[in-house]
Structures are given as structure tokens and as C-alpha cells.
C-alpha positions, 0 to 999 in steps of 0.5 A: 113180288106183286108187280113182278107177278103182274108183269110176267101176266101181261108178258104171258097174255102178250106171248099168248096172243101172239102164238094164237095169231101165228099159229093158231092151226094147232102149235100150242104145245110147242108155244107153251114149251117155248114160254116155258123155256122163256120163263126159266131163262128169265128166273136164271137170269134174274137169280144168277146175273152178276148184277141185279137187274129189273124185270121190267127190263128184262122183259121189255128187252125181251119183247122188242126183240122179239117183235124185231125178228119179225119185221122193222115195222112191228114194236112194243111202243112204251108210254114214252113212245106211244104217246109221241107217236099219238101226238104225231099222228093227230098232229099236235103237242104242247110246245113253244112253236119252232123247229130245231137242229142242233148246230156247234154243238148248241140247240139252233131255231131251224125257223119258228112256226108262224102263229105260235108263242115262239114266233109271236114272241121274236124268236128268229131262224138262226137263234142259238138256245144255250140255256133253257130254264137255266141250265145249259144246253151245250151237247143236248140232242135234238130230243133233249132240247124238245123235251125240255121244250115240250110241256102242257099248254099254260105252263112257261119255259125261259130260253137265253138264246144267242144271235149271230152278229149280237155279243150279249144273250137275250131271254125269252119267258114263252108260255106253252100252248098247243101247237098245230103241226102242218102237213103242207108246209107251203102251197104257193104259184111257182109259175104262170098258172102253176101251182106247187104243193109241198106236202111233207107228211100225213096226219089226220088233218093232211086232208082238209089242208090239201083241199084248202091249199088246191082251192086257194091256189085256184083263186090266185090263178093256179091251172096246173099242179106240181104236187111235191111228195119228195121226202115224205115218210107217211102217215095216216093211211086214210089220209092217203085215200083222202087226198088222193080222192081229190084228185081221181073220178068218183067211184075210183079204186085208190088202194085195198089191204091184204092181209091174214085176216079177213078183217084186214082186206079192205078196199079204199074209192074215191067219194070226193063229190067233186074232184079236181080232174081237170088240172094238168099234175106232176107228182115229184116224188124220191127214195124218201117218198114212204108208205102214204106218200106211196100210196097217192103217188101209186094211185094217181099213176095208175089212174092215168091222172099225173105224171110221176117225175122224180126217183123210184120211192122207199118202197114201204108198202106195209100196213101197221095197226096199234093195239093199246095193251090193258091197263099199262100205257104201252101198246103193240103196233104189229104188221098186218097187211100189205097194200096194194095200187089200183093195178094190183102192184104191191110196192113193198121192198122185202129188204129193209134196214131196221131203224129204232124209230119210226115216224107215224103210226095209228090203227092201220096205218101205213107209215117209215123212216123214209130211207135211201131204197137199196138197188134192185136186182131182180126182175120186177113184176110188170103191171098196166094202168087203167089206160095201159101204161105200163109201170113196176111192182115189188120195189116203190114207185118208179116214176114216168121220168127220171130225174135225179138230183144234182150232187153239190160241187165241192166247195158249195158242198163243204160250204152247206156242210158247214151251215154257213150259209145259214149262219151268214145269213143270220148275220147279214139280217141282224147287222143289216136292218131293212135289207130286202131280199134280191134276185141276185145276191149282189156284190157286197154280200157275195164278197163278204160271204167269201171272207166269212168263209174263210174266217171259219177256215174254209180254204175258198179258192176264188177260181172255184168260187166263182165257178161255183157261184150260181150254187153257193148265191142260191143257198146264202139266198134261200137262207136270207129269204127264209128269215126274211120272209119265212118257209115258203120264200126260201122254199121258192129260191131252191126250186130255182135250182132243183132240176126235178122241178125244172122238168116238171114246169117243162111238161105242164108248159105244154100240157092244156090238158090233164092228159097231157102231160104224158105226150108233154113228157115225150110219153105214149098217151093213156088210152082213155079209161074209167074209174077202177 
């Protein structure tokens, strides 16, 4: 009785709060009515249900769905949820260290993060987990095998795991530590004075390893930029600002807030002492390409300080706080501001499918499950750079250039479905010591991957295979290079297939100067502006 009284407080307190925000210019009475018809369904349900039922549920039930009518963006998070996403977004956990899919049905090492207990104790790319403390994972999810994975720093977890091309299982005893996630996964010179920076999500650090990945690149010779937010979800709104401002001249308008409070309109400069604005960029970006992703994407094109290449983005222009709610572990995480680029364009699509999960959050917070944007279909606000390009509003970021990705030919397809470059190459590496990764995939191999194909059942046709072979070599070639060398290496081999980053090294071999690339890419030039 005591902790159904307890519950239904908070619940009332919550509603409260709630009705006070929304209404708060004289709708009390209908929201006490309302609470009070809340409370009688709840009794009648509670009382006369055929089976018993929890009240916690009950309400818990009844507070997501109320926050899922409002928008995709606004949850109950409880201490399950919350504290994942706090582990997300201060990026790091306690763990073994590695990335994982579930492939035939078993939990599968995508790669072992460098540096972690995973990778110090051998675990390589392609392993197959079948057992974790003993019991089988055969039909575990993704969640189920983290879960078990996942633990406090000290503490040991067994994993047998199978290899490709090895009958007998290995065990693995790991001890857990905490385990730093990275925002740039990979920065490295893709071409003569060229640099390429993969940045795959915001977290509190997303900062500091852009600015230590655009410094390195310098040394090594890097002149020009190619800046890869392609199916990056978001994040930390503040990081956004942080690494936009590296790039933007002091004093520069990187993003404002707008909201129904006052306290929720906020206007983010560029305070960085000394920007990089002298290097040529091209920023890729996709239907992935969310909310923080959005929000550089945004301020660097209507700066005039890159060139934008790629699809238009998700569209998730919407700004989440996270209220911790007293006392109990949970938190509300509600929609209260739009944001907006320097221009003034709001980039935020009104029609979003809702998703169960999202992917970062904090106090103000911009953050998505970074999803194909629907088509638009009606006329979009137009809006001028601060050197008066001309770019869109209301629908994510259109970019300067567009270029889509290529679709996979049918055999080449059938054959990523598979996995089986990614299983060949596991094989290749384990039966093969000493083999050294190529330009080209060679002859042996080539033939041997084709048998193996066929022995999983897939009808290859040699005239097709061969037509297809540029496609097919560069996946098994990416996959042997990610267990030969790590993320990075397989990162370089499917560029060397990526039309959106081949455009992209097109412009800067034409570009001396930041500026540019917009003449480069056969685009009228900005006229010359300062900051915003």
C-alpha cells in the first residue's frame, strides 16, 4: 500500500508538472478533472482486470504513452534506460572492449577496440562467442551478449569463442575495466595533402579528439580536409558547438535555441583562439547524418567554410533536456527547443516515424535514431549564407553537391547479405599465417572465395563474378584488412569505392584555398563575409 501510495505521488507530482508547463495560462481545472479520470481508470483497472497487475506497470505504461503523443523525442527513461544513456553520452562503461553483431545466430566480434582487455587478450575480428560464463548464447540479441558483457571494472567474465578455419573452442577469462568509447574512430591522410576524419557520434570528449585528430593530420602533411559525418546520429549539443568552432572565425554564430521559455533561447559563438580556417573542407554527410551531426554540417555551410557533399540529412533539429526525477532513478527527458543554423533555418522534419530507443541525450541535448528522412513534398524555406549562397530550411541539410551512394549489383549484394566476405576473410587470416594484405586480391584467393560462396549455397555464376569483381575484391579486401590491421585499414580500402568520397577528393585537387571549393565544385563562389 505504501509503495502504491508512493508511486501514484510521484505520478501526480509528474502530471502536475506537466499540466503547469503546457497550460499554465489558466487549464488547471480541466487537468485536475483529467487526473482525476486517470485515477479512476487506474482503480478500475487494478480492481477488476482479469489478471492482477502491478501498478508500477500500470503507470509506467501510462506515462511513456503519454510522452509518446507528444512527440518521438520526449521519454520516461527508467534506471535501466537512464543509465545507459549516461554511460553513452559521457562515453564510457565497464566492459571487455569490443563491438559486436550477432551472425548465424551466435553473438559475433565485429572488431576488438584497440587498447582494451579484449584486444590485449587476443580476441579477433570474426570470433564467434558461443558461451559466456558457461551458458550458451545461441538466439542472444545484441543487448543480451552486452549485458552479459558488461560489468564493473575489476570484475572477470569467460567467454568460449569459435574461429573460422579452428574445429576446437578457445576460452577467454577478461577482466572488465572501463572502457573509453571514441567519437573519431579513424582520422588518417586519404591522399596527397588530404586528410579524412570519420566522426561517428558526439560525446563529451568529441571535442578534444577532433582538435587532436586535425593536429595530427597536420603533422603528417595534411592540407585540406574531408570531414565524414555520414551516419552520425548526434549527440552532446555543446560538442557540436565545440567542434564546429575549430573550424569558424572567432566570434562566429554557430547555433541558437528556441524555445517556450526564455531560459531555453541560448546563442552558441565560435571562442576557439585559433581556429583552422585556412584548410580547404568537404563535409560528407547522409539520411544518418542527425541532430549534432546536423548542427556542424549546418554551421559550417552557412559560414561559407566547407563544402557539403553527400544527401540531404535526417532532419532531427529538436533539442531534448533530461530531468532526473526525485528520488526514484528514472528521469524524464522532454523536447523543449528547436535549433536553429547561423542563416536562421530551422532544420527540423515535422514527420518523424517514432523508434523505442534513442541514441544520446544530456541537459539540452540534441540527439536521433538517425533514419532514412522521408521525401519532401512541399516547398521548403529558402535562406542565404553569410556570403549569399542560397541553401533550404524545414527538412535536414541539403547539401552543395549531391551525390548518392552506389547500390550494390546483385551478386555483390546477396554476398555482403551473407556476411561472407567477413567469414572468408576470418578464414583466409587464420589458415594463412603471415599473409600480408595487397592492392588487389589475387587470384587464389579470388578463386577460393567463389568456392566458398558456393559452398554456403550461393548460386555464382562466373560471367556475373567476374563482372562484379571490382565490387566483390573490395568488400573480401576491406574485411581481411580490418583483421590485418584494424578499423582504420578496412576504413581506406571501401573508400576506394565510395563515390561520395571520390567527388570529394575531386573538389580539394582543385582547391588552394578554403574558398575554393565552391568554384572547384562548378558552384558560384561566396561573397566575402565575416563572422555572424
Amino acid at each position: 500500500m505504501i509503495r502504491r501510495r508512493f508511486i501514484l505521488g510521484g505520478l501526480f507530482l509528474l502530471l502536475f508538472g506537466l499540466g503547469w508547463w503546457v497550460g499554465r495560462g489558466g487549464a488547471s481545472s480541466d487537468l485536475y478533472a483529467n487526473v482525476d479520470l486517470f485515477v479512476e481508470v487506474l482503480h478500475k483497472v487494478e480492481e477488476n482486470y482479469v489478471n492482477p497487475v502491478e501498478s508500477e506497470k500500470l503507470v509506467n505504461g501510462a506515462i511513456k504513452g503519454m510522452l509518446r503523443d507528444l512527440d518521438p523525442y520526449s521519454q520516461f527513461l527508467d534506471r535501466k534506460s537512464f543509465g545507459e544513456l549516461e554511460n553513452f553520452t559521457h562515453g564510457s562503461f565497464g566492459g571487455v572492449g569490443i563491438v559486436v553483431s550477432v551472425r548465424d545466430n551466435f553473438p559475433t566480434v565485429i572488431s576488438p577496440i584497440e587498447g582494451s582487455p579484449a584486444w590485449e587478450a587476443g580476441l579477433r575480428s570474426g570470433d564467434v562467442i558461443v558461451k559466456i560464463e558457461g551458458q550458451s548464447t545461441a538466439g542472444f540479441t545484441v543487448e543480451d551478449a552486452a549485458n552479459k558483457l558488461r560489468g564493473p571494472a575489476g570484475t572477470h567474465v569467460t567467454l568460449s569463442v569459435r574461429r573460422e578455419g579452428d574445429p576446437e573452442e578457445h576460452d577467454y577469462a577478461i577482466d572488465r575495466r572501463v572502457i573509453e568509447t571514441r567519437s573519431v574512430p579513424y582520422a588518417f591522410l586519404a591522399d596527397k595533402g588530404v586528410g579524412y576524419l570519420r566522426l561517428s557520434s558526439f560525446s563529451e570528449k568529441s571535442g578534444a579528439e577532433v582538435r587532436a585528430a586535425v593536429a595530427r593530420l597536420g603533422t603528417e602533411g595534411a592540407k585540406s580536409l574531408v570531414f565524414d559525418l555520414r551516419s552520425n546520429p548526434g549527440g552532446v549539443l555543446e560538442q557540436a558547438v565545440d567542434v564546429a568552432e575549430q573550424f569558424v572565425p572567432n566570434g562566429s554564430l554557430v547555433v541558437d535555441t528556441r524555445g517556450r521559455l526564455h531560459t531555453q533561447d541560448k546563442r552558441y559563438y565560435a571562442s576557439e583562439s585559433h581556429p583552422n580556417v585556412t584548410w580547404p573542407m568537404v563535409v560528407l554527410v547522409d539520411g544518418g547524418s542527425a541532430s549534432a551531426a546536423e548542427i556542424v554540417a549546418g554551421a559550417l555551410q552557412d559560414l561559407d567554410r566547407a563544402l557539403v557533399v553527400g544527401h540531404t540529412s535526417f532532419g532531427k533539429g529538436s533539442v531534448q533536456s533530461v530531468y532526473p526525477l526525485a528520488q526514484s532513478g528514472e528521469a524524464l527527458k522532454l523536447t523543449t527547443a528547436l535549433y536553429y543554423t547561423p542563416s536562421g533555418r530551422s532544420i527540423h522534419r515535422l514527420a518523424h516515424a517514432a523508434r523505442d530507443e534513442d541514441e544520446a541525450a544530456d541537459d539540452d541535448t540534441a540527439d536521433s535514431t538517425a533514419v532514412a528522412p522521408p521525401a519532401d513534398s512541399l516547398p521548403r524555406p529558402r535562406f542565404h549564407t553569410s556570403g549569399g549562397r542560397l541553401v533550404y530550411g524545414g527538412g535536414g541539410i541539403t547539401p552543395d553537391v549531391t551525390v548518392l551512394a552506389d547500390s550494390l549489383p546483385p551478386l555483390a549484394l546477396r554476398l555482403e547479405q551473407r556476411g561472407l566476405p567477413f567469414r572468408f576473410a576470418n578464414r583466409w587470416v587464420n589458415t594463412h599465417p603471415g599473409v600480408k594484405l595487397a592492392a588487389a586480391l589475387g587470384e587464389q584467393p579470388w578463386r577460393e572465395f567463389l568456392a566458398f560462396a558456393r559452398a554456403e549455397s550461393v548460386a555464382v555464376d562466373d560471367r556475373a563474378a567476374e563482372q562484379q569483381r571490382p565490387r566483390i575484391e573490395g568488400a573480401v579486401r576491406r574485411e581481411l584488412a580490418r583483421r590485418l590491421a584494424g578499423d582504420a585499414a578496412a576504413a581506406r580500402v571501401g573508400l576506394e569505392s565510395d563515390p561520395v568520397f571520390r567527388r570529394a577528393l575531386d573538389v580539394l585537387a582543385r582547391t588552394r584555398t578554403a574558398r575554393d571549393v565552391f568554384a572547384s565544385a562548378g558552384l558560384p563562389a561566396p561573397r566575402s563575409a565575416g563572422a555572424r
